[in-house]
N, CA, C and O atoms as a MOPAC input file, in Angstrom:
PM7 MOZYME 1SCF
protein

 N     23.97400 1     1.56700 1   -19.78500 1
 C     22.87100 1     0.63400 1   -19.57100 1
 C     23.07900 1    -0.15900 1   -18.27600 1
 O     22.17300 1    -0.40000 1   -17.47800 1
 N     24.44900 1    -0.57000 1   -18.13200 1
 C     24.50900 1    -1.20900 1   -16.71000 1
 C     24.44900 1    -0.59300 1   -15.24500 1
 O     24.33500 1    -1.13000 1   -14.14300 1
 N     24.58000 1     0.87300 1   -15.68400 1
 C     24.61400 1     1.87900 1   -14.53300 1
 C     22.56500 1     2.05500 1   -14.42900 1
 O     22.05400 1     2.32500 1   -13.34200 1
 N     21.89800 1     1.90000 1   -15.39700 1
 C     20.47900 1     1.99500 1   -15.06600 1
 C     20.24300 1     0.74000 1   -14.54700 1
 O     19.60600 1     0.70700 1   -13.49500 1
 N     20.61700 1    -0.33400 1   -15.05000 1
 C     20.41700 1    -1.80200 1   -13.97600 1
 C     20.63100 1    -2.07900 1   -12.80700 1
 O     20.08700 1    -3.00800 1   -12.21000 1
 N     21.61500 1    -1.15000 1   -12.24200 1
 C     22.20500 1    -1.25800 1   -11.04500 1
 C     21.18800 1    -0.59200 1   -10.11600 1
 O     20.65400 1    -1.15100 1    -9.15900 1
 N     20.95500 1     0.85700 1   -10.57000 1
 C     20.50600 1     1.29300 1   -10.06500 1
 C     18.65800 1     1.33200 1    -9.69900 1
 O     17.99900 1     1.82700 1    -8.78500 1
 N     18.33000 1     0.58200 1   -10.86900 1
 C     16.74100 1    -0.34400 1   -10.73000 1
 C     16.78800 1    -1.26300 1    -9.32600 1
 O     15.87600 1    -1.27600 1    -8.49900 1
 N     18.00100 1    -2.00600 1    -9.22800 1
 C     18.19000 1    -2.92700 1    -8.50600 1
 C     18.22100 1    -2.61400 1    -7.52400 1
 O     17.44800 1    -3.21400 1    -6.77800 1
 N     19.04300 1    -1.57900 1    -6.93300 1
 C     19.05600 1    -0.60100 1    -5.96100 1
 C     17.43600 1    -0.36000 1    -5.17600 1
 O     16.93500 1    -0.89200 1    -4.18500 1
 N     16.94900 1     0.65000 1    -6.09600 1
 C     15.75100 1     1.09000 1    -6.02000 1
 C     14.87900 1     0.13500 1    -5.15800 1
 O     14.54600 1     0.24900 1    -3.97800 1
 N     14.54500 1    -1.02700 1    -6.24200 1
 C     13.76200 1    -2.18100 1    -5.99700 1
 C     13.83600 1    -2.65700 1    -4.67600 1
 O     12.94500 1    -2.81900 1    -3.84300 1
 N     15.42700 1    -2.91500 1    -4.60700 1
 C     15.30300 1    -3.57600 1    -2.71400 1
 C     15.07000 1    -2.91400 1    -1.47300 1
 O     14.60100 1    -3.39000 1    -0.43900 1
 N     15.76900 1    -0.82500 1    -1.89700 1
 C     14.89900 1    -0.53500 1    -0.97400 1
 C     13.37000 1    -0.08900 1    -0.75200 1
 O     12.90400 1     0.33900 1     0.30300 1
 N     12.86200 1    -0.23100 1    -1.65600 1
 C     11.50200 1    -0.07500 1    -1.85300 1
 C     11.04600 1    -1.30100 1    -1.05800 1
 O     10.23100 1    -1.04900 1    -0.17100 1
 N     11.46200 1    -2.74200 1    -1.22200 1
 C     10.71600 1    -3.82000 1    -0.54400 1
 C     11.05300 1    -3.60400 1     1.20600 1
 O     10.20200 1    -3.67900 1     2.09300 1
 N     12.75200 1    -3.27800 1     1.42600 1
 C     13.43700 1    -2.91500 1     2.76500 1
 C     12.14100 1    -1.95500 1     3.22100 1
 O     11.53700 1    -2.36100 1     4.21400 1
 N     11.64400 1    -0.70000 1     2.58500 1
 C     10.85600 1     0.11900 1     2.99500 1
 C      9.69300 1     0.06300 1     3.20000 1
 O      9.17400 1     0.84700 1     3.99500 1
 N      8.98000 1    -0.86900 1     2.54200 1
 C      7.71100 1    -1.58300 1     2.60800 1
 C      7.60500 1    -2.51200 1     3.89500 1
 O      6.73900 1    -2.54600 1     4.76800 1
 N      8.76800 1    -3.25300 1     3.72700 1
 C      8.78300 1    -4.14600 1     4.93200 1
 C      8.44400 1    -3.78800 1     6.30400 1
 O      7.68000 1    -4.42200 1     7.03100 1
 N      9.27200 1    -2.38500 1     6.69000 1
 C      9.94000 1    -1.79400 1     7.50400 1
 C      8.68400 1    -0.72500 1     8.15100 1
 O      8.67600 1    -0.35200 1     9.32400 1
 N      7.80000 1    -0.39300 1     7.27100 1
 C      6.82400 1     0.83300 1     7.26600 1
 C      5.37700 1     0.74200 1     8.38300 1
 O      4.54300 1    -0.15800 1     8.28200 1
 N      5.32300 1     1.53200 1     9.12400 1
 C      4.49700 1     0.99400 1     9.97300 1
 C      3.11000 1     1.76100 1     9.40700 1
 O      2.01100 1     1.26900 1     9.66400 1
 N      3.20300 1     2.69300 1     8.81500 1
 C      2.00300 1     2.87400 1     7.79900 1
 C      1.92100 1     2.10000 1     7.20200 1
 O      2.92400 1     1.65300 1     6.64400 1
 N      0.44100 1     1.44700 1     6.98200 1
 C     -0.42500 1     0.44200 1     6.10500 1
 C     -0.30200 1     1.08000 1     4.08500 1
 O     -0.02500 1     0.64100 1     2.96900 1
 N     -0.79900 1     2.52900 1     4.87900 1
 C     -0.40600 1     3.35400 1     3.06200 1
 C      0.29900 1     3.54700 1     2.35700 1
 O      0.17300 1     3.46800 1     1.13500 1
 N      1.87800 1     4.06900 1     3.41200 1
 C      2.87900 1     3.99100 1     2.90500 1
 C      3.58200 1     3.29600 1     2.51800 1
 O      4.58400 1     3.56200 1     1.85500 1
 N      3.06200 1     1.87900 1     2.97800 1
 C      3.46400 1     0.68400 1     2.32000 1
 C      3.26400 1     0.19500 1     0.78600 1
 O      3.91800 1    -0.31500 1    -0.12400 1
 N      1.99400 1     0.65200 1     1.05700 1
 C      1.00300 1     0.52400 1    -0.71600 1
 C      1.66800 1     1.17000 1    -1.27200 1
 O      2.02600 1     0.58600 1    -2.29500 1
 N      2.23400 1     2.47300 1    -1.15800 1
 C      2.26000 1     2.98100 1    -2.43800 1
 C      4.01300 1     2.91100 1    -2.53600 1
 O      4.75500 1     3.20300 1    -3.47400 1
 N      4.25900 1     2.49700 1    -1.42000 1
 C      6.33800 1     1.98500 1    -1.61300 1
 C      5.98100 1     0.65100 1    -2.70900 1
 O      6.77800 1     0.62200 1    -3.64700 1
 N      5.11600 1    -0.24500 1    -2.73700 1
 C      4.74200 1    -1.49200 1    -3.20600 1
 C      4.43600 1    -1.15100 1    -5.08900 1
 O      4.55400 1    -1.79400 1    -6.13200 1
 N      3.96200 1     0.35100 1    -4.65600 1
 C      3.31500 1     0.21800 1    -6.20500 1
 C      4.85500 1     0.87200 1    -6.42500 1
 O      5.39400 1     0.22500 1    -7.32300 1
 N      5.39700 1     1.51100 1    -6.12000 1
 C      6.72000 1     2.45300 1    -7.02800 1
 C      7.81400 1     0.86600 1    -7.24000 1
 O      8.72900 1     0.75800 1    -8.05700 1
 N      7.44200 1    -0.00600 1    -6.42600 1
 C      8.35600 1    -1.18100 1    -6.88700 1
 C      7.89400 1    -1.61400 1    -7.96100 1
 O      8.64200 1    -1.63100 1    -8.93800 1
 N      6.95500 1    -1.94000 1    -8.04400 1
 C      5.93400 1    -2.66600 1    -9.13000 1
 C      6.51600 1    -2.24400 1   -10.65500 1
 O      6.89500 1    -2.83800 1   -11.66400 1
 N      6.36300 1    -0.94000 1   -10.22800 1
 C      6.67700 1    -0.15300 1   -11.59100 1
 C      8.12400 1     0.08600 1   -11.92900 1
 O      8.57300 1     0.27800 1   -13.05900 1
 N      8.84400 1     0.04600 1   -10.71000 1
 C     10.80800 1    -0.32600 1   -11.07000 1
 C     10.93000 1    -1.87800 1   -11.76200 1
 O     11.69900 1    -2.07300 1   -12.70400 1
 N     10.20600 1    -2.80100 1   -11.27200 1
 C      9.62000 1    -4.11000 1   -11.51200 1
 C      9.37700 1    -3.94700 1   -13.70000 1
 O      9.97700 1    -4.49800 1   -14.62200 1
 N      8.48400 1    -3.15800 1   -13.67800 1
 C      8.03700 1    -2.81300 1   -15.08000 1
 C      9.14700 1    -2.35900 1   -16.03100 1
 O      9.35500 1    -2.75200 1   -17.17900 1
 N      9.61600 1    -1.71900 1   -15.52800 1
 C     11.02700 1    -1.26000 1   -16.45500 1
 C     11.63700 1    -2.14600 1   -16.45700 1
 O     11.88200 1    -2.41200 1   -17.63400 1
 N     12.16400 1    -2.97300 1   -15.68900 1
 C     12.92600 1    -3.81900 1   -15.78100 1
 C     12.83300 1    -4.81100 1   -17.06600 1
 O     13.58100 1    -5.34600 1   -17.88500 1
 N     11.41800 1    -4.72400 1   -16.72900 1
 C     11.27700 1    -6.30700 1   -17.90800 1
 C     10.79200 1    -5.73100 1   -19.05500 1
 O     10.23900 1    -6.36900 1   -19.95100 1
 N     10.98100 1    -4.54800 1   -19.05900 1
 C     11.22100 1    -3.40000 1   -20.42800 1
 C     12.45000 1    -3.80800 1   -21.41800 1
 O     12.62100 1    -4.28700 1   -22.53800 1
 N     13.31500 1    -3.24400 1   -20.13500 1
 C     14.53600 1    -3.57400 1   -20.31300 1
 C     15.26800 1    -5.16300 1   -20.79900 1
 O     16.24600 1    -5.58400 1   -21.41600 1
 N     14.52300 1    -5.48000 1   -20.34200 1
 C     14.71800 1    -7.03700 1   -20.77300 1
 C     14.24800 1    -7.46400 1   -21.78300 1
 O     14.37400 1    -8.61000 1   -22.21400 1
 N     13.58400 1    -6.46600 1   -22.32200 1
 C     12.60600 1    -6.63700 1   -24.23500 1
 C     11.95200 1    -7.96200 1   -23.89300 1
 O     12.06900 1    -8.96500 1   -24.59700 1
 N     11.15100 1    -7.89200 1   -22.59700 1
 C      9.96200 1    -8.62500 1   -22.60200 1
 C      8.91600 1    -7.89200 1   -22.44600 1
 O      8.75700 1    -7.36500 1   -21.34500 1
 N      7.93000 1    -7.66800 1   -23.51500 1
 C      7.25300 1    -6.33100 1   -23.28700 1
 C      5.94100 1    -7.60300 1   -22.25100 1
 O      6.08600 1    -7.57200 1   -21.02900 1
 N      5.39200 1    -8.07600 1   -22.52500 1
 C      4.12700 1    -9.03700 1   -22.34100 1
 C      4.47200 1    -9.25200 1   -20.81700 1
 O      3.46700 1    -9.39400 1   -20.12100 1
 N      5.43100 1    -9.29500 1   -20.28600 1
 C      5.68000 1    -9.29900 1   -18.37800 1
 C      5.86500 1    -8.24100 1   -18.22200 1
 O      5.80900 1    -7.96100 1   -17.02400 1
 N      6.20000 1    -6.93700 1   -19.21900 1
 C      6.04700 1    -5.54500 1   -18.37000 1
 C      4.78200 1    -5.14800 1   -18.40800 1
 O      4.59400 1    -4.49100 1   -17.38400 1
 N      3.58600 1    -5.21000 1   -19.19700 1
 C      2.50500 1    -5.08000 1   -19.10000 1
 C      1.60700 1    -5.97200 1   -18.34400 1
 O      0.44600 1    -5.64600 1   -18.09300 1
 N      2.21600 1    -7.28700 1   -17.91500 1
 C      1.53600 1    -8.06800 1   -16.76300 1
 C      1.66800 1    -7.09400 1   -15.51500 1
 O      0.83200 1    -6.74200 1   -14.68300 1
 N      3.11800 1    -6.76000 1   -15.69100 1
 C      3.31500 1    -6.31100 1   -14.07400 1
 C      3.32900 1    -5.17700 1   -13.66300 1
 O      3.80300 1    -4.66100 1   -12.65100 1
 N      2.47800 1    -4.60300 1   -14.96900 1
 C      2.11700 1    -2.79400 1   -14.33700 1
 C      0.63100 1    -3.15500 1   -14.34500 1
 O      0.15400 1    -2.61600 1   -13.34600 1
 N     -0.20000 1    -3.73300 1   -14.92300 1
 C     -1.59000 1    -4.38700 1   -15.02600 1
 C     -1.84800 1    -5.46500 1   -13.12800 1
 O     -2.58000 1    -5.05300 1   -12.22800 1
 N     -1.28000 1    -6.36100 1   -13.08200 1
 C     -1.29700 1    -6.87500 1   -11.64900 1
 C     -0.69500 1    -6.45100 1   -10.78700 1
 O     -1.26700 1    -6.17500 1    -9.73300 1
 N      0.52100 1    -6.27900 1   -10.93200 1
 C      1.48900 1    -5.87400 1    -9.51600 1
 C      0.91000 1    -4.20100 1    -9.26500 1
 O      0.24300 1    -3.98200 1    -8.25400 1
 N      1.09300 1    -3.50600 1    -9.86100 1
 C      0.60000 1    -1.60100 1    -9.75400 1
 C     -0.67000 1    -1.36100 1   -10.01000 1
 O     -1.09900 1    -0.28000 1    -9.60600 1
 N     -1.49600 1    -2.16500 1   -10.64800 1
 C     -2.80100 1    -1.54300 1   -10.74600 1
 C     -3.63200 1    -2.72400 1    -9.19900 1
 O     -3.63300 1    -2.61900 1    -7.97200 1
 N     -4.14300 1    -3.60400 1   -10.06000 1
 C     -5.02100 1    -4.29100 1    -9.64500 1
 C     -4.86800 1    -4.49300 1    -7.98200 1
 O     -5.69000 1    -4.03100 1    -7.19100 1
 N     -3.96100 1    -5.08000 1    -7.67800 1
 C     -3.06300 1    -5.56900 1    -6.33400 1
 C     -3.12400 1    -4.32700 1    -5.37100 1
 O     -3.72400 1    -4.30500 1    -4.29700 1
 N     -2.21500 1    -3.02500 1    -6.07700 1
 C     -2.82700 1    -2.22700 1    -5.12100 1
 C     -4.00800 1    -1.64700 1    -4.77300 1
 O     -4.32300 1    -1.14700 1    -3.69300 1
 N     -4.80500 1    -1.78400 1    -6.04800 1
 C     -6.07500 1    -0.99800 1    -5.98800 1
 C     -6.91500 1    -2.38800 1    -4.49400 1
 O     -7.45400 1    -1.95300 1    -3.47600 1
 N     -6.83700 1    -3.36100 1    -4.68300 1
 C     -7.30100 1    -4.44600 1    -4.04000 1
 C     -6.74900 1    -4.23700 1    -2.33500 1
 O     -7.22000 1    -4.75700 1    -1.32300 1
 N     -6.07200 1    -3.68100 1    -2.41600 1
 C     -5.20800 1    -3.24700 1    -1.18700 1
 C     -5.54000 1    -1.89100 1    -0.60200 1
 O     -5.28700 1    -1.59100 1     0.56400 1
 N     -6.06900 1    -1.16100 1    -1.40000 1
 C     -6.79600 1    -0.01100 1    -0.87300 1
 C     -7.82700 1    -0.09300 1    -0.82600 1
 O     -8.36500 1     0.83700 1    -0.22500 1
 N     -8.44900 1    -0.81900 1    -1.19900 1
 C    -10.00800 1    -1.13200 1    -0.74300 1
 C     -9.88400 1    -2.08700 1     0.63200 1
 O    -10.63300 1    -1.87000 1     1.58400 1
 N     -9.13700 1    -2.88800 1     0.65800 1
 C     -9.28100 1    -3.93700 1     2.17800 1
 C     -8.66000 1    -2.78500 1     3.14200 1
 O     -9.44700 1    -2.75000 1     4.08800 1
 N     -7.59300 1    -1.78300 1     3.38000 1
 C     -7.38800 1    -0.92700 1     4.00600 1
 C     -8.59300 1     0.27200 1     4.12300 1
 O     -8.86400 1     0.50500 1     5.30100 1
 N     -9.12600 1     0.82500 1     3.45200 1
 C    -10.71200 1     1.04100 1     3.23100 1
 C    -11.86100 1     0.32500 1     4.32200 1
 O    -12.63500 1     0.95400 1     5.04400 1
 N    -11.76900 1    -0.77000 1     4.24600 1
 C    -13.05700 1    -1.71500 1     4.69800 1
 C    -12.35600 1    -2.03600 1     5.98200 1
 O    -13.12400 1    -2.75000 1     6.62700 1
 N    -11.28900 1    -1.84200 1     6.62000 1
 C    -10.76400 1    -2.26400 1     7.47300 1
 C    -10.67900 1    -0.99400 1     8.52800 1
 O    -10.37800 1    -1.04300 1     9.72000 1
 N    -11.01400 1     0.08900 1     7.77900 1
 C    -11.00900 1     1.43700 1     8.38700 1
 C     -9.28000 1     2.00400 1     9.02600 1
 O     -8.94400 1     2.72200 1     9.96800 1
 N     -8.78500 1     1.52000 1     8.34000 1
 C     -7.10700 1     2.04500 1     8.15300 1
 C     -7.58200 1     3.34600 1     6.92100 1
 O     -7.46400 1     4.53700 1     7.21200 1
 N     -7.76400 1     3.18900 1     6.45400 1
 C     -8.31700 1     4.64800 1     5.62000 1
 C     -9.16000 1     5.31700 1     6.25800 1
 O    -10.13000 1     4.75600 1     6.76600 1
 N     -8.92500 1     6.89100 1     6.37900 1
 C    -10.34600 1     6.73000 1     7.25200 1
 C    -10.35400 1     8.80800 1     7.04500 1
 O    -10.12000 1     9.51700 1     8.02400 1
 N    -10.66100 1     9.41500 1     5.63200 1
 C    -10.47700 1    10.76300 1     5.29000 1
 C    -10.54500 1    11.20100 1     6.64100 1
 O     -9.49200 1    11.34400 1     7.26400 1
 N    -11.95500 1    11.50000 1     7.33100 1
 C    -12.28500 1    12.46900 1     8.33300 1
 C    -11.70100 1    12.29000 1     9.56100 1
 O    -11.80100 1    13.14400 1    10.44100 1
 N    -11.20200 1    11.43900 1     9.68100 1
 C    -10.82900 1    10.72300 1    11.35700 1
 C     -9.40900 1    11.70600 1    11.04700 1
 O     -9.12900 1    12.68100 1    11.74400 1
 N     -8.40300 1    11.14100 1     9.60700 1
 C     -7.14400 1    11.94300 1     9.34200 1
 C     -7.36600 1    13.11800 1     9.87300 1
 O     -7.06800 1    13.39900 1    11.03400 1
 N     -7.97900 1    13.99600 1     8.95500 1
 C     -8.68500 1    15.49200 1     8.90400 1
 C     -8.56800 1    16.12100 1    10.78200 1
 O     -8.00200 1    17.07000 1    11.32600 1
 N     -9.25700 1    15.22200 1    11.15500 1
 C     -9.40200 1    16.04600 1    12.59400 1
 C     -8.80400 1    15.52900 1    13.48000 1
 O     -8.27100 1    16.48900 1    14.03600 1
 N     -8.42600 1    14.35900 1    14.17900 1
 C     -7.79400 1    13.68100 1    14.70500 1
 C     -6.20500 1    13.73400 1    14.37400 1
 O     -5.46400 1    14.04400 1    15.30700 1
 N     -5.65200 1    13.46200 1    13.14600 1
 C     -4.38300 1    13.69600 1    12.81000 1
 C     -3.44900 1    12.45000 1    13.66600 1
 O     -2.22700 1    12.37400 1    13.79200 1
 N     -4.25500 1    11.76600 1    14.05100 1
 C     -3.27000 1     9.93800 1    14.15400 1
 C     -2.74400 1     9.50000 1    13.61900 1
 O     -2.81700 1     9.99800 1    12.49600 1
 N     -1.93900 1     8.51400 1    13.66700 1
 C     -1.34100 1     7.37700 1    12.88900 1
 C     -2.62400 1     6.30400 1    12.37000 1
 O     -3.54900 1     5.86700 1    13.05500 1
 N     -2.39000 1     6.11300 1    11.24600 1
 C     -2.79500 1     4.89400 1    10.98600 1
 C     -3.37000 1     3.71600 1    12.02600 1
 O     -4.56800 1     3.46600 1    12.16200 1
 N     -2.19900 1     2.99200 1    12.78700 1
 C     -2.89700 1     2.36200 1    13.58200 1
 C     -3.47500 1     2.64000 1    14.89200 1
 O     -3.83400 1     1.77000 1    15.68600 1
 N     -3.56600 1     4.25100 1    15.12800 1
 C     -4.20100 1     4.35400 1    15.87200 1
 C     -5.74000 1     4.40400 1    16.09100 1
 O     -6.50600 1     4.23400 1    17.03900 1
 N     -5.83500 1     4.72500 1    14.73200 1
 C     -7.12100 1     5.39000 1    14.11100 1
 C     -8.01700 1     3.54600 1    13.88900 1
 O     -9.16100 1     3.17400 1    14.15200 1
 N     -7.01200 1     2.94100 1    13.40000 1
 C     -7.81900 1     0.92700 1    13.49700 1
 C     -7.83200 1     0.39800 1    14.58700 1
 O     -8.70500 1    -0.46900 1    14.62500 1
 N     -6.95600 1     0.55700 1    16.05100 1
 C     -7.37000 1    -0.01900 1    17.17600 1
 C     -8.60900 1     1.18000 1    18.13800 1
 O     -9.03000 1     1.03400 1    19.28600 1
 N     -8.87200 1     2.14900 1    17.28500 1
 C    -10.23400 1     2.89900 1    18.43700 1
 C    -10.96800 1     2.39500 1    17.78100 1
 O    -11.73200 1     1.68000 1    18.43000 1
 N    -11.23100 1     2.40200 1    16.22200 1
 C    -12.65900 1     1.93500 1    15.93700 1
 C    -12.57500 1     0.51000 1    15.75800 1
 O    -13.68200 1     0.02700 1    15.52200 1
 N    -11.34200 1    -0.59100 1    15.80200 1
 C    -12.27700 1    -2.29800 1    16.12100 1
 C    -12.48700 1    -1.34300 1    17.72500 1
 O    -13.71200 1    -1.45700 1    17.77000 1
 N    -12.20000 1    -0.66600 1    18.77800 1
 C    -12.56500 1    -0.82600 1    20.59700 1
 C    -14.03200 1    -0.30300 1    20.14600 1
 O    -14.84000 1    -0.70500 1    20.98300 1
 N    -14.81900 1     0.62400 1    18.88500 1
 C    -15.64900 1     1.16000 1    19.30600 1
 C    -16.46000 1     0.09600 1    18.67000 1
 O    -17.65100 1     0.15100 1    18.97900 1
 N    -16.11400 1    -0.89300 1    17.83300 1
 C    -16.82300 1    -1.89500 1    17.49900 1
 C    -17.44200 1    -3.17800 1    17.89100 1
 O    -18.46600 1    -3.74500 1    17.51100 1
 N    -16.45200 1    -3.50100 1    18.83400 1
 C    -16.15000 1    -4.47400 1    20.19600 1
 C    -17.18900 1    -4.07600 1    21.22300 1
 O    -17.94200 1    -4.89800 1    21.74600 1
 N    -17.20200 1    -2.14400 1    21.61900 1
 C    -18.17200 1    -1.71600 1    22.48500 1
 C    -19.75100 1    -1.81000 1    21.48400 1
 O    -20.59400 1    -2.70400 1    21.54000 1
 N    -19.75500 1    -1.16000 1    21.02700 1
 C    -20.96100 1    -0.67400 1    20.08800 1
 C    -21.60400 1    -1.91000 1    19.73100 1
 O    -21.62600 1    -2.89900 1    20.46400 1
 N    -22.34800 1    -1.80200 1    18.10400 1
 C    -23.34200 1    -2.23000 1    17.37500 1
 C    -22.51700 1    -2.59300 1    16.20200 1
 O    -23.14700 1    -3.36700 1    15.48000 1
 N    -20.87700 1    -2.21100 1    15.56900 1
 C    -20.51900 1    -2.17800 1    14.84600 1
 C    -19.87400 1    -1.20700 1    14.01100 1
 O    -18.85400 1    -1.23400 1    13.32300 1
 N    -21.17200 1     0.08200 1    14.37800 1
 C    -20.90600 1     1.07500 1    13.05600 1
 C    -20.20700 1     2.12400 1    14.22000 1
 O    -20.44000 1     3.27000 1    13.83500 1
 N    -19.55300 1     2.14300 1    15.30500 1
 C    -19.27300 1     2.99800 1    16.27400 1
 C    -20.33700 1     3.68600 1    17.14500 1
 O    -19.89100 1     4.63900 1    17.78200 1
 N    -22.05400 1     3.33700 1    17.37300 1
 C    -22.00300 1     3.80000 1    18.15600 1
 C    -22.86700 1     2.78400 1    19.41900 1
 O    -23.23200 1     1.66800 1    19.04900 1
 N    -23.11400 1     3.14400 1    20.63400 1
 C    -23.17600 1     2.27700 1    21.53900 1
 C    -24.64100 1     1.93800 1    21.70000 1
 O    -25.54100 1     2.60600 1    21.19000 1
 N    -24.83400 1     0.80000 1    22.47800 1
 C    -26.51200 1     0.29200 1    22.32100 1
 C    -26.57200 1     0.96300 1    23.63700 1
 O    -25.66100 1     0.93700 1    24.46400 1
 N    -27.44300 1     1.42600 1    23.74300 1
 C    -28.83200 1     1.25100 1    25.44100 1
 C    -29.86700 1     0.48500 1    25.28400 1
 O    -30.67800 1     0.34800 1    26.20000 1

C-alpha cells in the first residue's frame, strides 16, 4: 500500500511539472485531467469517498471540459487548420488573432 502512495505521489507531481512545462495548450488539459484522476484515487485511498467523487466530478470533468471549450473559442482548437496546416498550437492562435486584427473578425478581410 505504501509503494502505491509513493508512487501516486510521484505521478501527481510530474503530471503538474508536465503541465506546467507544456507548451501545448491541450497537452496540458489532458496532463491536468490524468492528475485530477491520480488526485481521485488518492482520496479513495484515503476512504474519503465524497472528495473522490468531488474531484473526478470538478477537477476531471467539469474544469476540463470548461477548458476545452475556452481553448475552442479562443481558436487554440482548431480540427481543420490541424488537418492541413499541421502547426503547433500556438501557431495556429497568433495567425488567426493577425487575421482578426486584419479582417472583420471571422478571418476574412474588408474592401
Amino acid at each position: 500500500m505504501q509503494a502505491l502512495n509513493i508512487i501516486l505521489l510521484i505521478f501527481i507531481l510530474g503530471c503538474a511539472l508536465a503541465a506546467a512545462l507544456s507548451k501545448n495548450l491541450l497537452q496540458a488539459i489532458v496532463i491536468f485531467m490524468g492528475q485530477s484522476t491520480a488526485m481521485c484515487v488518492i482520496w479513495i485511498l484515503l476512504e474519503s469517498p465524497d472528495l473522490a467523487i468531488t474531484e473526478a466530478a470538478v477537477g476531471a470533468g467539469i474544469t476540463s471540459l470548461l477548458l476545452f471549450v475556452t481553448l475552442k473559442k479562443i481558436h487554440a482548437i482548431d480540427v481543420s487548420n490541424e488537418r492541413e496546416e499541421g502547426a503547433p498550437v500556438s501557431t495556429r492562435t497568433e495567425k488567426s488573432l493577425i487575421n482578426q486584427e486584419e479582417g472583420n473578425g471571422d478571418g476574412t478581410h474588408q474592401k
